[in-house]
CHARMM-style PDB file with segment names, atoms N, HN, CA, C and O in Angstrom:
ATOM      1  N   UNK     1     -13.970  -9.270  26.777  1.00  0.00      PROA
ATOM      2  CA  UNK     1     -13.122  -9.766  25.695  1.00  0.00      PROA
ATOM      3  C   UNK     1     -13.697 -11.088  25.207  1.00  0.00      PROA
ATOM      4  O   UNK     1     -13.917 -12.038  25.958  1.00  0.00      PROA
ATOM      5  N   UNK     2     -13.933 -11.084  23.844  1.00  0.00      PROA
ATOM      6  HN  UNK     2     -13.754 -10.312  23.234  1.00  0.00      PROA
ATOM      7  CA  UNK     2     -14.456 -12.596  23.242  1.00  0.00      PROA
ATOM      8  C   UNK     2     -13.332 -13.872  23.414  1.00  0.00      PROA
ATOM      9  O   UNK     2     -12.164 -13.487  23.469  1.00  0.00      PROA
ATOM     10  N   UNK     3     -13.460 -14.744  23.468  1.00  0.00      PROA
ATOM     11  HN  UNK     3     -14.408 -15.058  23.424  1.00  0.00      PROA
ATOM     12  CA  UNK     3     -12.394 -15.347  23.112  1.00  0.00      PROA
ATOM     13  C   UNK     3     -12.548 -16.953  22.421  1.00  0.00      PROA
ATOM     14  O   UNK     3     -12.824 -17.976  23.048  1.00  0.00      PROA
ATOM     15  N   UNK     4     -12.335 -16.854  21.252  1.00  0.00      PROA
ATOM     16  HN  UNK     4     -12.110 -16.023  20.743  1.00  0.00      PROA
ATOM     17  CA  UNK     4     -12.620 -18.230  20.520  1.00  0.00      PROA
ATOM     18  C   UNK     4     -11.562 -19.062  20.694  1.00  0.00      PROA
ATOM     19  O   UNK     4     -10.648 -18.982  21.514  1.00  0.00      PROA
ATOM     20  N   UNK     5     -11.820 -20.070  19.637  1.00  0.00      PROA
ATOM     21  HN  UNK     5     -12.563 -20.135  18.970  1.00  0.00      PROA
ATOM     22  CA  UNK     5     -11.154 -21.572  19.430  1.00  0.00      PROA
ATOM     23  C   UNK     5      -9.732 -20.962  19.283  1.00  0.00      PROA
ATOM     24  O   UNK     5      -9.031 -21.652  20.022  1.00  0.00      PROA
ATOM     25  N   UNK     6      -8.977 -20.037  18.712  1.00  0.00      PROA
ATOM     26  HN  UNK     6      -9.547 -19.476  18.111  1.00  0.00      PROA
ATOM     27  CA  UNK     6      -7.985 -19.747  18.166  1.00  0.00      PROA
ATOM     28  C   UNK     6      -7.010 -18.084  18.772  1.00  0.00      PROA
ATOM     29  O   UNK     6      -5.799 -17.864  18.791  1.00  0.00      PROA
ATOM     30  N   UNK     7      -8.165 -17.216  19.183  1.00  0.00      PROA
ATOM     31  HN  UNK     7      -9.149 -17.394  19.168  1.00  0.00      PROA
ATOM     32  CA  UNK     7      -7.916 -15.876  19.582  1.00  0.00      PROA
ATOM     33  C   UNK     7      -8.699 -15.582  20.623  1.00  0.00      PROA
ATOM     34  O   UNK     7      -9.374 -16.387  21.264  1.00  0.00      PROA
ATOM     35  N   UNK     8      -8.614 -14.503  20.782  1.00  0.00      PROA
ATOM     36  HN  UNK     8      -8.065 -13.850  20.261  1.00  0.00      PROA
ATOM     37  CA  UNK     8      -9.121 -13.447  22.192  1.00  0.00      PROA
ATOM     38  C   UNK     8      -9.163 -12.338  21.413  1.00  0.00      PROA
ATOM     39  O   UNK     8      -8.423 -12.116  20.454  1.00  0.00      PROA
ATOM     40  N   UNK     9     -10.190 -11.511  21.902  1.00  0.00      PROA
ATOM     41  HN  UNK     9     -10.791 -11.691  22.681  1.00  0.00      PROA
ATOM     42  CA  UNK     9      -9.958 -10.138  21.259  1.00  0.00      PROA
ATOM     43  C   UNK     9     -11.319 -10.095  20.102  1.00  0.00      PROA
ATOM     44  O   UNK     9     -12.219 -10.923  19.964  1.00  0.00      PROA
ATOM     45  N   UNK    10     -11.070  -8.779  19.343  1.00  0.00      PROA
ATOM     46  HN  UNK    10     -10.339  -8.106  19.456  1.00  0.00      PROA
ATOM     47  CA  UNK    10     -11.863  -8.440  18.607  1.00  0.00      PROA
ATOM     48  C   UNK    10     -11.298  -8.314  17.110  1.00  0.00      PROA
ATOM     49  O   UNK    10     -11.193  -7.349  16.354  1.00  0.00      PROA
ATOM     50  N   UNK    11     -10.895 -10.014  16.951  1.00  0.00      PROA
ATOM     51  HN  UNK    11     -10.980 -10.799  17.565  1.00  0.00      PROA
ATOM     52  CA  UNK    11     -10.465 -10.385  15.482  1.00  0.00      PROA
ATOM     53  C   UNK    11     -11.421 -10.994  14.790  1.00  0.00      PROA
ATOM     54  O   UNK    11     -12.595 -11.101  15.145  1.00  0.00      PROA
ATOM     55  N   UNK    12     -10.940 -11.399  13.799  1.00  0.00      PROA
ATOM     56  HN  UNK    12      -9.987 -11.312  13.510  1.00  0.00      PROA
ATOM     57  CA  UNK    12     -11.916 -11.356  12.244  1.00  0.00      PROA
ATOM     58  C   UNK    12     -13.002 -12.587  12.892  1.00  0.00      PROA
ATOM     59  O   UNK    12     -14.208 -12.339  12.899  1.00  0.00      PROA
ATOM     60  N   UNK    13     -12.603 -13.623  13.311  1.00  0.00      PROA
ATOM     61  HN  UNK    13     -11.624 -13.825  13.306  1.00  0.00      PROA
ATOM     62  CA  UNK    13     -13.261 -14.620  14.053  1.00  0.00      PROA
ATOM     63  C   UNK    13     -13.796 -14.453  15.684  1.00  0.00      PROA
ATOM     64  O   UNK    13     -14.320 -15.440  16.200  1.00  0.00      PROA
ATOM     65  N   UNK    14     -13.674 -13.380  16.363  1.00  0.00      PROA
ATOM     66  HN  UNK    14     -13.248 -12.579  15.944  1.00  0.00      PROA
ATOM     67  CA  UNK    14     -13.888 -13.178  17.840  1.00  0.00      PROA
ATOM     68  C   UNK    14     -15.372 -13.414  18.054  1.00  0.00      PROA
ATOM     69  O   UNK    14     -16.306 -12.673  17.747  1.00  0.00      PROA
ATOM     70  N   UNK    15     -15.395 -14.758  18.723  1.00  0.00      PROA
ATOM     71  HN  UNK    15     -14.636 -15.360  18.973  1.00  0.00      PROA
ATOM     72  CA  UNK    15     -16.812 -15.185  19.397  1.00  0.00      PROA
ATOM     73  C   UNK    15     -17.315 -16.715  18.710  1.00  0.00      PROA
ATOM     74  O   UNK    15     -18.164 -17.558  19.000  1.00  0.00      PROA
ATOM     75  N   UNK    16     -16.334 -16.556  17.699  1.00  0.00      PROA
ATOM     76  HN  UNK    16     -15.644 -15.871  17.464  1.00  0.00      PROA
ATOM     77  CA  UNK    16     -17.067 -18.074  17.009  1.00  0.00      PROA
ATOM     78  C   UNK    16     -16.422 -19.221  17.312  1.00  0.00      PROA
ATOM     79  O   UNK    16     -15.209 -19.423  17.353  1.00  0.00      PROA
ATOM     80  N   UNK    17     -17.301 -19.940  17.515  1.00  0.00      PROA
ATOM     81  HN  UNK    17     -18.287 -19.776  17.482  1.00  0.00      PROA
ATOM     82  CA  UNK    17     -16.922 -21.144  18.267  1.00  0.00      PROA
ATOM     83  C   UNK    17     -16.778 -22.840  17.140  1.00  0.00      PROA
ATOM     84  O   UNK    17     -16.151 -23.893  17.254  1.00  0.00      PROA
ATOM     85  N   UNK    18     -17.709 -22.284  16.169  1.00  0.00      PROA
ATOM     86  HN  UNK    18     -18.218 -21.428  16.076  1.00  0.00      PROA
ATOM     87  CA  UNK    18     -17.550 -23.677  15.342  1.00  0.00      PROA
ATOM     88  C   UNK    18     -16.957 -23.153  13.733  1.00  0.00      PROA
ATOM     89  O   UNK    18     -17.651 -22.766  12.793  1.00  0.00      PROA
ATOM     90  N   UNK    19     -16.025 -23.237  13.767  1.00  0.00      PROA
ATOM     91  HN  UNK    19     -15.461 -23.551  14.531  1.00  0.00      PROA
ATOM     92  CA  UNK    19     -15.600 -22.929  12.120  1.00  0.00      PROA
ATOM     93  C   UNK    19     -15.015 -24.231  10.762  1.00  0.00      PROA
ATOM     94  O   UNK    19     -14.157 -25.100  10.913  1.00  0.00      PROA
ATOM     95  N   UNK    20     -15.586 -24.023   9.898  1.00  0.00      PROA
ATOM     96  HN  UNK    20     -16.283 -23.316   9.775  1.00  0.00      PROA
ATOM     97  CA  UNK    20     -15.385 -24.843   9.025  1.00  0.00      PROA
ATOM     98  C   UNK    20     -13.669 -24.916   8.907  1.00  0.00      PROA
ATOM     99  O   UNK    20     -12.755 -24.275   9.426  1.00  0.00      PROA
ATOM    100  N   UNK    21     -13.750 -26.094   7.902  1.00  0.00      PROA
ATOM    101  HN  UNK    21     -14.493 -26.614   7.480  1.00  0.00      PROA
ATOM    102  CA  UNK    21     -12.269 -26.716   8.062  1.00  0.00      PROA
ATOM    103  C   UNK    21     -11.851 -25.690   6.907  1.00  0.00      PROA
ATOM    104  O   UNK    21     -10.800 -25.084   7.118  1.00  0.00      PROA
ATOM    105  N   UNK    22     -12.419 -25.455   5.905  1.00  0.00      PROA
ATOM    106  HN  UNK    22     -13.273 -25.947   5.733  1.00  0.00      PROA
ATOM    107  CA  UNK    22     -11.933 -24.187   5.139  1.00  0.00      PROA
ATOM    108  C   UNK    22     -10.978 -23.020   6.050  1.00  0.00      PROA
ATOM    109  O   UNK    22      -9.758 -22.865   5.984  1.00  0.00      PROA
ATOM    110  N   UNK    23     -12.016 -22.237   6.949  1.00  0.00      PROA
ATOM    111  HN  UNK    23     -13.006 -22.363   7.003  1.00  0.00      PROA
ATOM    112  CA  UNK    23     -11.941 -21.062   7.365  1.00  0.00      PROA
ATOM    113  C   UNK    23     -10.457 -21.396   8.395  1.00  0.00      PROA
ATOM    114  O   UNK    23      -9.539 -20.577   8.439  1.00  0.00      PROA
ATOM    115  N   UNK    24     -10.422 -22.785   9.218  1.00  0.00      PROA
ATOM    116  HN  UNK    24     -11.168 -23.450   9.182  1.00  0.00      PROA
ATOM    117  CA  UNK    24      -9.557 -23.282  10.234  1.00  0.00      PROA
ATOM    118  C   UNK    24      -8.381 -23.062   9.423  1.00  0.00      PROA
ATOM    119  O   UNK    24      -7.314 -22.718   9.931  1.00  0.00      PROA
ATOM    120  N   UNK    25      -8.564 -23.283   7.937  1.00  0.00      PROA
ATOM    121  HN  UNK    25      -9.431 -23.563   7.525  1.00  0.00      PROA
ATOM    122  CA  UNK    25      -7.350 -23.633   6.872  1.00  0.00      PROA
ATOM    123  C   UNK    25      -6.205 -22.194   6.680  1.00  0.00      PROA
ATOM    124  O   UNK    25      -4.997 -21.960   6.719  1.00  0.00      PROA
ATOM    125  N   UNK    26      -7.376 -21.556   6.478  1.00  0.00      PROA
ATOM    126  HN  UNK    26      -8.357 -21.746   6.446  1.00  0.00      PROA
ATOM    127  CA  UNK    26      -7.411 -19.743   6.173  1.00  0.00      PROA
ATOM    128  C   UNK    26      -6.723 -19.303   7.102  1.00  0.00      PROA
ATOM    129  O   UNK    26      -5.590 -18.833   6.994  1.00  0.00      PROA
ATOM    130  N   UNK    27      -7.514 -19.453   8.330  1.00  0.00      PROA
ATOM    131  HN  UNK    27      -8.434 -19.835   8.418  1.00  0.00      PROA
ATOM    132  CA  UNK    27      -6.838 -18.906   9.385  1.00  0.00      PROA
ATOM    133  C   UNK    27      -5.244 -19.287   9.808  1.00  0.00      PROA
ATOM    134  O   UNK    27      -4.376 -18.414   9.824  1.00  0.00      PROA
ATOM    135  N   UNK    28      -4.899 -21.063  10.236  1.00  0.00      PROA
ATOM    136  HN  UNK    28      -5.604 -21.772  10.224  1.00  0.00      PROA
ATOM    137  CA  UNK    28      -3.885 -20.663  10.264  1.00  0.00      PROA
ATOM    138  C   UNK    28      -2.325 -20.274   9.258  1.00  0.00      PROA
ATOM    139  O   UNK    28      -1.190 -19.953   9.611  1.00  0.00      PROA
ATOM    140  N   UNK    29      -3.048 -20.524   7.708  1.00  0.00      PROA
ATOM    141  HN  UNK    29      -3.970 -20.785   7.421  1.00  0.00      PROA
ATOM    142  CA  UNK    29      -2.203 -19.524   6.975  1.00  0.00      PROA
ATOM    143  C   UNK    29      -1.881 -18.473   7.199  1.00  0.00      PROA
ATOM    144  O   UNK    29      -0.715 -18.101   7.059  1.00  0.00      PROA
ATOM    145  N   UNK    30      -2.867 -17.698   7.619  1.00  0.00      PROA
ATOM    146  HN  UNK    30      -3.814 -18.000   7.733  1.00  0.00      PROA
ATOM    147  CA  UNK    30      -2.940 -15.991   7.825  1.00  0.00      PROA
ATOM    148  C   UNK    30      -1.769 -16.067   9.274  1.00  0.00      PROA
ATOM    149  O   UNK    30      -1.010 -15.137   9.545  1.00  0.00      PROA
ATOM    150  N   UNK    31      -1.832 -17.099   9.904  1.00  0.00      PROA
ATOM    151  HN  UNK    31      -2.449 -17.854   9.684  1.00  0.00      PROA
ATOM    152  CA  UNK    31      -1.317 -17.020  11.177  1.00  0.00      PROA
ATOM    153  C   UNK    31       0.198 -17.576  11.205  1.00  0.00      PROA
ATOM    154  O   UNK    31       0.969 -17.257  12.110  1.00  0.00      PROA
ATOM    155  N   UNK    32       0.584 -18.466  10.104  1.00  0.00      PROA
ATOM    156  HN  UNK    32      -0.042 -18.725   9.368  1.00  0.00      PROA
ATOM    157  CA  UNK    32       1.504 -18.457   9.585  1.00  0.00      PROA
ATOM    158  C   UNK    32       2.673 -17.571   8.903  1.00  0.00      PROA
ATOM    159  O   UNK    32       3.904 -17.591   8.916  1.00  0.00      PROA
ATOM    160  N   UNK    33       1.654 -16.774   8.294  1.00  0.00      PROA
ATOM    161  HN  UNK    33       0.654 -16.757   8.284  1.00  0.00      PROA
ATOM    162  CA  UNK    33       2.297 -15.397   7.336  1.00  0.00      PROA
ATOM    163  C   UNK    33       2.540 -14.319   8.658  1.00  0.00      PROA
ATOM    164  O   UNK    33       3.703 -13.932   8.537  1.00  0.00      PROA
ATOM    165  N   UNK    34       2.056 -13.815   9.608  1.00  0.00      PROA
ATOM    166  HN  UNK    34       1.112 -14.130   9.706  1.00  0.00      PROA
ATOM    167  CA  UNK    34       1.759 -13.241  10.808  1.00  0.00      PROA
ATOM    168  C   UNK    34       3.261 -13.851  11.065  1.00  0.00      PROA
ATOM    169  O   UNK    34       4.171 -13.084  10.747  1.00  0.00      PROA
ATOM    170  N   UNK    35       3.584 -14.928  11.514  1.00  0.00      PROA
ATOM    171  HN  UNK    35       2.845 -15.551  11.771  1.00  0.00      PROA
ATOM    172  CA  UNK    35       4.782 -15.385  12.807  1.00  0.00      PROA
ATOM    173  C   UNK    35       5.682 -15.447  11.449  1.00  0.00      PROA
ATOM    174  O   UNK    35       6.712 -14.899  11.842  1.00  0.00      PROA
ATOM    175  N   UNK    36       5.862 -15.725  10.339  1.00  0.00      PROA
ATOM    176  HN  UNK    36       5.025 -16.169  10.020  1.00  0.00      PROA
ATOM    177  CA  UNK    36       7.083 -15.095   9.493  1.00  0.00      PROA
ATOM    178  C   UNK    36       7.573 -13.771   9.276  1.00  0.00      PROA
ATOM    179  O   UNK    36       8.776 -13.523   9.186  1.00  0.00      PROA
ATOM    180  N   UNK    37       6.565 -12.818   9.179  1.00  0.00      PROA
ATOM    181  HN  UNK    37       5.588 -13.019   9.252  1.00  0.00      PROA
ATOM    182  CA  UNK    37       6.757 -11.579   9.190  1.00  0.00      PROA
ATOM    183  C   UNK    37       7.570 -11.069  10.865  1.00  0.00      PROA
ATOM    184  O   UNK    37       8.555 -10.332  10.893  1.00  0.00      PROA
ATOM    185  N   UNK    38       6.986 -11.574  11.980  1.00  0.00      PROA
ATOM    186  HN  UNK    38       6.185 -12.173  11.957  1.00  0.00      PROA
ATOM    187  CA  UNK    38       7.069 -11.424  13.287  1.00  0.00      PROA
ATOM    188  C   UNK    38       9.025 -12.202  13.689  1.00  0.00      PROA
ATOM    189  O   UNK    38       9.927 -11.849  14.449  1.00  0.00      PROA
ATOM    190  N   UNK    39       8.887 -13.150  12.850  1.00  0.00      PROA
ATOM    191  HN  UNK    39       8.155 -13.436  12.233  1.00  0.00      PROA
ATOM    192  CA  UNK    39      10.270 -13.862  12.727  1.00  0.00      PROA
ATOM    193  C   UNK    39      11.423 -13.210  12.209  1.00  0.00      PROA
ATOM    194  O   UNK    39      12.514 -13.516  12.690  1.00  0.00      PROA
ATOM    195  N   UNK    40      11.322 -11.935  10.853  1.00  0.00      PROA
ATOM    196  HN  UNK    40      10.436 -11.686  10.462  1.00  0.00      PROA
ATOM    197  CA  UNK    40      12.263 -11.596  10.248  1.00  0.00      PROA
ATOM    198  C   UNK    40      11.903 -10.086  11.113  1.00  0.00      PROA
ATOM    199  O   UNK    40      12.901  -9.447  10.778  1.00  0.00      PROA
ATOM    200  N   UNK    41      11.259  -9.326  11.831  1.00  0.00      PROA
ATOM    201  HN  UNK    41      10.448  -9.845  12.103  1.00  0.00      PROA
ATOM    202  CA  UNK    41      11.325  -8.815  12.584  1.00  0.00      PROA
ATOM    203  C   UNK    41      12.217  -8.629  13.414  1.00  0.00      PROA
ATOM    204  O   UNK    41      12.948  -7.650  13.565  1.00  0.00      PROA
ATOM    205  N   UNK    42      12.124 -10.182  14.314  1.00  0.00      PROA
ATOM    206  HN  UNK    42      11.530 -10.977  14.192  1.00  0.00      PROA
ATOM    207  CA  UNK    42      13.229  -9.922  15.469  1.00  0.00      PROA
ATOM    208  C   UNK    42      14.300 -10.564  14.772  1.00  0.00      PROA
ATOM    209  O   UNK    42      15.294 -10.263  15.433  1.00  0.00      PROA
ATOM    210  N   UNK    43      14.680 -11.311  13.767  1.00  0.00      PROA
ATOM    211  HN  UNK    43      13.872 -11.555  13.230  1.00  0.00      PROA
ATOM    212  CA  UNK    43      16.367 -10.963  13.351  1.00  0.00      PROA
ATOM    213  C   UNK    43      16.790  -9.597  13.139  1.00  0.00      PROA
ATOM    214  O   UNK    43      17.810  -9.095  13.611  1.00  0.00      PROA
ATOM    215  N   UNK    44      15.951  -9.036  12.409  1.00  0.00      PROA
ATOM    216  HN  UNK    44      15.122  -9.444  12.025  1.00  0.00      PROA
ATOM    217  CA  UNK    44      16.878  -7.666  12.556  1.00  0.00      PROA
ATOM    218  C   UNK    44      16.844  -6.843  13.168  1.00  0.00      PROA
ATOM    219  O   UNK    44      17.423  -5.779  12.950  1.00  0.00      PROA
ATOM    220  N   UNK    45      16.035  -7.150  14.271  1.00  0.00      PROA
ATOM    221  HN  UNK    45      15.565  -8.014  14.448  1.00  0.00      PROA
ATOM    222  CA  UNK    45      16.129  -6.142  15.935  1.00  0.00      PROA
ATOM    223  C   UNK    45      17.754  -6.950  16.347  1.00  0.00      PROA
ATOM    224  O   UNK    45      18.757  -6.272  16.571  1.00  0.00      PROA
ATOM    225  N   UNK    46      17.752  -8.469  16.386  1.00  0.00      PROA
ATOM    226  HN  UNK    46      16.937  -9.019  16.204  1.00  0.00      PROA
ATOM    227  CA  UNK    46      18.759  -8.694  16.529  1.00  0.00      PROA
ATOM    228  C   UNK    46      20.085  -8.431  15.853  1.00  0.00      PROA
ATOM    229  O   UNK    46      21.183  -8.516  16.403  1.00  0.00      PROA
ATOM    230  N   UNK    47      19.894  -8.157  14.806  1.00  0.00      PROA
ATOM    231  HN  UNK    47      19.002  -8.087  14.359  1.00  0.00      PROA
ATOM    232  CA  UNK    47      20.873  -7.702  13.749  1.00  0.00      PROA
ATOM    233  C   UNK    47      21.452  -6.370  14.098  1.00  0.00      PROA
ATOM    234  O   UNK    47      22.636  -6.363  14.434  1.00  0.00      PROA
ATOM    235  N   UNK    48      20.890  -5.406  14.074  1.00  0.00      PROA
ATOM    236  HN  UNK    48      19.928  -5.412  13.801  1.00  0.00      PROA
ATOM    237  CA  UNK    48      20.452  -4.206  14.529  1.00  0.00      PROA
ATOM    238  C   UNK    48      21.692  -4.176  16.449  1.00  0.00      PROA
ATOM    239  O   UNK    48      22.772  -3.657  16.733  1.00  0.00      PROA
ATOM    240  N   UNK    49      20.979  -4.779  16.999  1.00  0.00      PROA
ATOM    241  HN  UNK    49      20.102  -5.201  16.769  1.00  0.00      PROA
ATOM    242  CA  UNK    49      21.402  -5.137  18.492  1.00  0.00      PROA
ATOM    243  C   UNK    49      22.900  -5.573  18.324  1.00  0.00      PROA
ATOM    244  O   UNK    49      23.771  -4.850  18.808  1.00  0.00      PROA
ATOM    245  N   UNK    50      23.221  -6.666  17.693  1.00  0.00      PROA
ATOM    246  HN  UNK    50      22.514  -7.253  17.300  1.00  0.00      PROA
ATOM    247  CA  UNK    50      24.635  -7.078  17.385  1.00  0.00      PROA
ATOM    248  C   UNK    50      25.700  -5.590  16.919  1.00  0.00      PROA
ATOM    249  O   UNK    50      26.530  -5.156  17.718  1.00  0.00      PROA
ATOM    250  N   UNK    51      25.522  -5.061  15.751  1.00  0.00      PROA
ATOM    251  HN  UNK    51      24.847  -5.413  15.102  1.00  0.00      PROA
ATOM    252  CA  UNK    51      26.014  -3.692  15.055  1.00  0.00      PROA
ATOM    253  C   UNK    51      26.064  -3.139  16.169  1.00  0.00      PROA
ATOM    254  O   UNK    51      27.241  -2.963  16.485  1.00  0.00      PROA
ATOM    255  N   UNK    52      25.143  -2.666  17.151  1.00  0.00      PROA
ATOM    256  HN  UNK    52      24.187  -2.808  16.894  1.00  0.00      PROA
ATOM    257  CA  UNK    52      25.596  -1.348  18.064  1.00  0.00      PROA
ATOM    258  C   UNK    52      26.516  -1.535  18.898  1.00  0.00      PROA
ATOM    259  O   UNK    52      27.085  -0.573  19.415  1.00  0.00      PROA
ATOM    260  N   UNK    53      26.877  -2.961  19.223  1.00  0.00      PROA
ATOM    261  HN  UNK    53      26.415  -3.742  18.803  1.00  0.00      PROA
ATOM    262  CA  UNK    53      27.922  -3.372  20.182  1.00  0.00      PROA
ATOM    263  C   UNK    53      29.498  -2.774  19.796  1.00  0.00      PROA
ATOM    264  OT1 UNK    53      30.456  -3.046  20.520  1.00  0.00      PROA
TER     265      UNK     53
END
């Protein structure tokens, strides 16, 4: 398993070790948009969870 500055695995960056402040920028946008999507996820698992009670 690679594992860079930011991830593990065999993502868009896996193995690179020096990345421009651009790409650092990019990335954690992308990683931003990732944990919002991941955020309205589990409200409505929780949402979801509440109703069946």
């Amino acid at each position: 398993m690679n594992c860079g500055a930011y991830s593990c695995g065999e993502g868009e960056y896996s193995g690179r070790q020096f990345l421009t402040t651009t790409e650092k920028a990019e990335m954690l946008e992308n990683y931003k948009k990732w944990l919002e999507m991941e955020r309205k996820g589990v409200e409505e698992a929780i949402a979801k969870l509440k109703k069946a009670k």
